[in-house]
Each structure stands twice: as C-alpha cells, then as structure tokens.
N, C-alpha and C positions, 0 to 999 in steps of 0.2 A: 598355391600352384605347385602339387606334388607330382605331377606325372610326369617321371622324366626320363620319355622315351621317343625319339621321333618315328613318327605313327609308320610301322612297316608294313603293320597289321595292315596298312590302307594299300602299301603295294601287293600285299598277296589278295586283296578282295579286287582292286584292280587286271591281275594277272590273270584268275582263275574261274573270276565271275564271282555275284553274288548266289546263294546256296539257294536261296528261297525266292528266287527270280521267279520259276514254272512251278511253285510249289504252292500247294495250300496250306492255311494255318491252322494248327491243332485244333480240332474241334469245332471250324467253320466251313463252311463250302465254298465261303468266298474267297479268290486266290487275291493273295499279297502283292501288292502294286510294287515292278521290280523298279518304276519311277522316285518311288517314294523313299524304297528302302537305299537305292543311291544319294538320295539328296542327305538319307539321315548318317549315312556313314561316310560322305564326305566332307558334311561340318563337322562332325565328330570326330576326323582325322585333321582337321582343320584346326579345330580350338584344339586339340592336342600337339598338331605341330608349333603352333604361337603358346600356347603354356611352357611347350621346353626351351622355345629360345626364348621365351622372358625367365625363366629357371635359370639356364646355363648363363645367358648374358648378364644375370643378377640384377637386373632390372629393376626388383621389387625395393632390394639394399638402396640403388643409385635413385629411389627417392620419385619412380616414372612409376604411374598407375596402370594397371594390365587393361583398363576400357583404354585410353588414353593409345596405349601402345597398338590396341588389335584396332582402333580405327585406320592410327597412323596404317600398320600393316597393310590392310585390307585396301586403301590406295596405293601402296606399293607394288599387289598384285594386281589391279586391277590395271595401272599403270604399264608395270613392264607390259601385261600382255597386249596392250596396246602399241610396242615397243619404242615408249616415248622417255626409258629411262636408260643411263649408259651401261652398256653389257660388259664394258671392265671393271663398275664398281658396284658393288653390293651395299651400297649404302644409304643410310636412311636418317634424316633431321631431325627430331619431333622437339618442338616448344610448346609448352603447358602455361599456355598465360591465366591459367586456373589458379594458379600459384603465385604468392606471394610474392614481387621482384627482391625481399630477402633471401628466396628461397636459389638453389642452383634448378632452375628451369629447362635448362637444354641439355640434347644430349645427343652423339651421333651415335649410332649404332651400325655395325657390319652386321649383317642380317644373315650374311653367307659364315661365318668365322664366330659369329654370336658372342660378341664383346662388345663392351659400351668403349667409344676411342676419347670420346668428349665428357665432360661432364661439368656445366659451366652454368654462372649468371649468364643471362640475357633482358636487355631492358625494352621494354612497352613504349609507345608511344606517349605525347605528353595528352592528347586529348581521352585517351583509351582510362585515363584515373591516376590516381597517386601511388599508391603501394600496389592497388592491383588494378587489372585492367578488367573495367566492367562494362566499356564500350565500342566497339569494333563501327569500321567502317570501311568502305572503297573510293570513297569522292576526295577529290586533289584538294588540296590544303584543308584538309580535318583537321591532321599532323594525329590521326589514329592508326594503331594497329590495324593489321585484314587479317581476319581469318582462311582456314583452308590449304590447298595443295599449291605449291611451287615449285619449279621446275628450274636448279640452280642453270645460270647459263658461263659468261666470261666475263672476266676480272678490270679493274683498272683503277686507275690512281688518281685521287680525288682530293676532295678538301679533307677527307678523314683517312686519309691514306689508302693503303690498299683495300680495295670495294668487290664485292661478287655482286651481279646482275643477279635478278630473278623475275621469273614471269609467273604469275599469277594464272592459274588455272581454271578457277572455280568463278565461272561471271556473274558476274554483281557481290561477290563478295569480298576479290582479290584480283578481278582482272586487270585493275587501272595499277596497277605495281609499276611499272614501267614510266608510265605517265607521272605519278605519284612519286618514282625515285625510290621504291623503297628496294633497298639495298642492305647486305649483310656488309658492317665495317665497325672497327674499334671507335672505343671513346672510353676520356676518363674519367667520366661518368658511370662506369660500370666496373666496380670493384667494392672489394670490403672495406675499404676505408671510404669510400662515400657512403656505404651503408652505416658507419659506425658514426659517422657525422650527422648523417640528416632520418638516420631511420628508414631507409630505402635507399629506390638505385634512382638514381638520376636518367630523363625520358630521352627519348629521341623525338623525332618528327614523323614515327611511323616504321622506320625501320628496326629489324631486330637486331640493335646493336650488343655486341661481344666485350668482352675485356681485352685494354689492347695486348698485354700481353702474348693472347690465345689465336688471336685474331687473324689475323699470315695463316698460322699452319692451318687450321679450321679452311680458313679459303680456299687455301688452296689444296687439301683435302678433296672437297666437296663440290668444289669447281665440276661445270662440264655435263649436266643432265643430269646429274643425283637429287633424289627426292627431299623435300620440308615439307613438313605438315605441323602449322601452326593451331592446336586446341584451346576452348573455352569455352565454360557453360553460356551456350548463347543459344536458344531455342530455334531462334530465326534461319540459324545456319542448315543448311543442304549443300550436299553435293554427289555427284553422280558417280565419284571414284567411292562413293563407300558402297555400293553395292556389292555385299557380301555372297550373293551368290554365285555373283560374276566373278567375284577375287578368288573363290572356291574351284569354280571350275579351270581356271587358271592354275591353282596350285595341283588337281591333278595333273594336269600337264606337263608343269614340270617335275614331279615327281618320274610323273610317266616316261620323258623325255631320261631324266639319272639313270633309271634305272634300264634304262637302254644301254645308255651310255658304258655301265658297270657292264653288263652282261655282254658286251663290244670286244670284253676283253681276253 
C-alpha cells in the first residue's frame, strides 16, 4: 500500500464534473457511459482513501490485514450513513479471529486522526476451537463466538467487572448478542502468561474478552454507538453493511459535505 495521498483528485472530479461525461471515445462513435465512468472513479477514490489510512495509521506493522480492514471500513460507511454510529467518535473495533489467540487480534482504530489507539489479545469463545476459532455461531449456549457488525451500547458491572453491552446487527449471525450476554469485559484468562503456560489464550463463553489490564480504558473508549466488526474466514457469513457500493456513495458525501465545510471559510 504505497499511495499515500487522500484522493483530492476525487474532489476536483466531483466539483467540476467528469470530462468525458457528453463526450465520445477516441476512435468510436459510441459515447462513454458518464454512469460508468462515476462508479470507476469513485471506487478508485475509495481504495485510495482506505490505502492511505491503512498507510498513515500503520495498520500493515500493527499486524491487521488491508481485506480484513476495507471490510471492517466499508460497514463503518455504510453505517454512519445510516446514522446508526456516534457523531462524536470516529471509531472503529476490528477483531480478526482469523488469527491465532497467540496472536494480538484486536485493534481500535480512529478512522478520523488515523491511528491505531488499541492493539491487544482478545480471546474466542470456548466452543468457536482451541487456538483458533474455526466455528462461529448465534444460538444461546453454544458458548461460541458470532461473527459480523456490532453496535457498542452502555456499560455495567458484573461478575467480570466492568462489561460493555453490544447489539448484534447482522441477523442470524450475531443478532442473539444480547440474549447470549455476549459482552466486551476482562479476564485472566487473557495475557501472555497464560499463553506462556498453556500455548494459547484461555476462552470465554462467546464473548470477546480483553486483558484486564486494558479493559476499563478500551470500554470506556468505545462505549456509546462506536462500531466492532468481528472477521473470519467463514464462507457462510453475509451481511448487508458490506455493500461496497453503498459505502462508496456515502463516502462521496462526505467528502462532498468537508469540502463544503473548508470552502465555508
């Protein structure tokens, strides 16, 4: 990921219009679909704006794969424009249960500031497998992992101390979250000295629990309608926030929307 510019080129095509909108192409009679040439120049402002904040935010170092991150993305836009995420925090959850529970799996990202704030083990459920999680579910006492989008909600104090709510978005793969309990909270179960002990992280019951150390701040971070998006190769998975061309037309907007804002002034 070497392009590290966020795509302005896409505000001045937006501004001024595409050039070959009413025009024909060299050497054909047939004129140039100005349909077409929009869609190809706003995914293309699109993978260029998620190349430079997986760039600048170092994303590739902290060990998060760039499909991995443009899924997450692409329910983040799709999301706000639905405005089902909170307008004071620019932030974004992603866990990769793709990976190893030796590995550090999670990570938050300020999507607006483009910095990872997080960068942390998280442990899998105990039914989801041992080291790695190779089975996903949504039915109440699996005690597996769910895949998909969640929508953090509000806090409270538990048998594992301080707990974040979340609500499950994606139905049949993560809707019963609530039901199920599955909750963001510590255990000590998840650190390097249990991995140096048993060769892994120790499970939860479905939720993606933290190190307690981390755990407080992380919550209360992320608290409040800020995005998670839990990934894993699982074929079976769908969901309607990945519609990438929805997330696209959304991010001209708010492109469209800045640069209002800029020229306000």
């Amino acid at each position: 990921m070497n392009r590290k510019f966020l795509s302005f080129s896409f505000i001045a095509l937006l501004s001024f219009g595409f050039p070959v909108m009413n025009a024909t192409s060299q050497g054909n009679d047939e004129p140039v679909s100005s349909s077409t040439t929009e869609v190809i120049s706003s995914r293309d402002s699109f993978e260029d704006y998620l190349d430079n904040l997986y760039d600048e935010a170092d994303l590739k170092k902290a060990g998060l794969s760039f499909d991995v991150f443009r899924r997450a993305a692409t329910g983040y836009f799709n999301l706000k424009e639905k405005n089902r995420l909170n307008k004071n925090k620019s932030l974004l959850t992603i866990i990769d249960f793709g990976k190893s529970s030796k590995e550090k799996r999670f990570w938050v990202v300020d999507m607006d500031q483009k910095k990872v704030l997080y960068h942390s083990l998280v442990a899998h459920g105990e039914g989801s497998g041992f080291d790695k999680a190779v089975k996903f579910s949504n039915t109440v006492n699996s005690h597996m992992s769910s895949l998909g989008f969640y929508l953090t909600e509000n806090t409270y104090t538990g048998k594992h101390g301080l707990s974040l709510k979340l609500s499950g978005l994606d139905r049949g793969f993560n809707s019963n979250a609530k039901s199920r309990a599955v909750v963001v909270h510590g255990a000590d179960y998840v650190s390097d000295a249990f991995i140096k002990k048993h060769g892994r992280l120790g499970r939860s019951h479905g939720c993606p629990a933290l190190p307690k150390e981390i755990n407080s701040k992380v919550v209360q971070l992320i608290k409040g309608g800020t995005l998670m998006y839990i990934d894993a190769q699982s074929p079976a998975y769908t969901s309607v926030y990945l519609d990438a061309d929805n997330a696209i037309k959304n991010f001209e907007e708010e492109i469209l929307a800045k640069q209002a804002k800029l020229l306000s002034k």
